[in-house]
Steps between C-alpha positions, in 0.01 A plus 500: 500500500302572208158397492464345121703169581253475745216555275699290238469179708122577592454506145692194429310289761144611431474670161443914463153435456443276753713704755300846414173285589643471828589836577278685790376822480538794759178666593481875374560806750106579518401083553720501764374827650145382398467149691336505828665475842326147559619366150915545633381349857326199319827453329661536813327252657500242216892489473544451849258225470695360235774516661700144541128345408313332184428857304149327363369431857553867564294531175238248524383663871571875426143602447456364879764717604320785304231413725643485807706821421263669415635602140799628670399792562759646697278720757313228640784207480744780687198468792486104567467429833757167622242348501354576183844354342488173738150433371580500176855322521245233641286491154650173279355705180800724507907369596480497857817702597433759748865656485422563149141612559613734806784640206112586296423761749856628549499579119206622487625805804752452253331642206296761657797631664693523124155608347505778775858681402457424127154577395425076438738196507552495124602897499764381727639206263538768236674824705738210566874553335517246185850435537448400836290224492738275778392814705159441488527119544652612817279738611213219461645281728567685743209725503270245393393145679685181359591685124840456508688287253289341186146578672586892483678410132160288382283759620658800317524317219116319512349897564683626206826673615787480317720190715769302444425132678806308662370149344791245509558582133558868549733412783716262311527727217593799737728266678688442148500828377709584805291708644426355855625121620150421614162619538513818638367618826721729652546875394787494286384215321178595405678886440698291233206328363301848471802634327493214232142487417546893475710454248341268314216729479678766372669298246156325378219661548329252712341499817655336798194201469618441134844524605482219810265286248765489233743384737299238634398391126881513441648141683469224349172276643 
């Protein structure tokens, strides 16, 4: 299960230059520590947006979402009224999806209520064990509103926290390694997957981003 026949075939598909252009970089301790509340419940909100929709519609309205959300600034979101939320689920310069807007102000109660027992949000990412990163996708979706699965994985990994990302690369190389028979959701599978990448770590060096973008970059297009 070592790592470098992994790396081997990333190399061999895209070139080591190439494939070190492509590697993401984890946000330091103090950046993560250092970004505001609001920043992790804009990114929140703009990977459950995403979710199963065109990612450059999201992008193309997100400063009316800014608007309407008043920078995401979790003290006032955590206060919409229903009807606040149903007014602007009605406004065509956003994506009209009031599950998805109503998940805004749970997040945002959310956040605040993380914030509250950790000093800020992004304190809270970094106490966090780093070998138990399937531990903290967990506690996201079920703590948090609709960041379970990739949105929780995309939104580590877009604020700067080390994360490994279940693409359908990753998954297929997992699956042939031996390590799981399919993408994994229950506990013992992702316990097996968190063991892996844990290894890989130690044995490389590399952060779990680097890791899971390696394996992606590894099958053949």
């Amino acid at each position: 299960m070592a790592f470098q026949k992994i790396y081997d075939s990333a190399v061999a598909q895209k070139g080591e230059e190439a494939l070190a252009a492509l590697l993401p970089e984890p946000k330091s301790v103090s950046a993560l520590q250092s970004t505001p509340d609001a920043d992790y419940l804009a990114e929140m909100t703009r990977c459950i947006f995403r979710s199963g929709f065109v990612w450059k519609i999201v992008e193309n309205k997100w400063p009316n979402f800014e608007k309407l959300f008043v920078s995401f600034n979790p003290k006032v979101v955590a206060n919409f009224s229903d009807e606040r939320l149903e007014t602007i689920a009605q406004d065509a310069s956003i994506i009209r999806n009031l599950t998805k807007i109503r998940a805004t102000r749970d997040n945002a109660t959310f956040v605040l209520a993380v914030a509250e027992q950790n000093q800020s949000f992004g304190q809270f990412l970094c106490q966090w064990p780093e070998d138990d990163l399937v531990g903290l996708l967990l506690y996201l979706k079920k703590t948090g509103s609709r960041l379970g699965g990739h949105t929780g994985q995309y939104f580590l990994r877009f604020v700067g926290k080390d994360t490994f990302i279940f693409s359908k690369d990753v998954v297929r190389v997992l699956i042939a390694e031996g390590i799981v028979d399919k993408e994994p959701t229950s506990k013992s599978g992702l316990t097996a997957v968190q063991n892996a990448f844990n290894s890989w770590r130690d044995e490389t060096g590399l952060p779990y981003c680097q890791l899971s973008r390696i394996m992606a970059a590894s099958v053949p297009a």
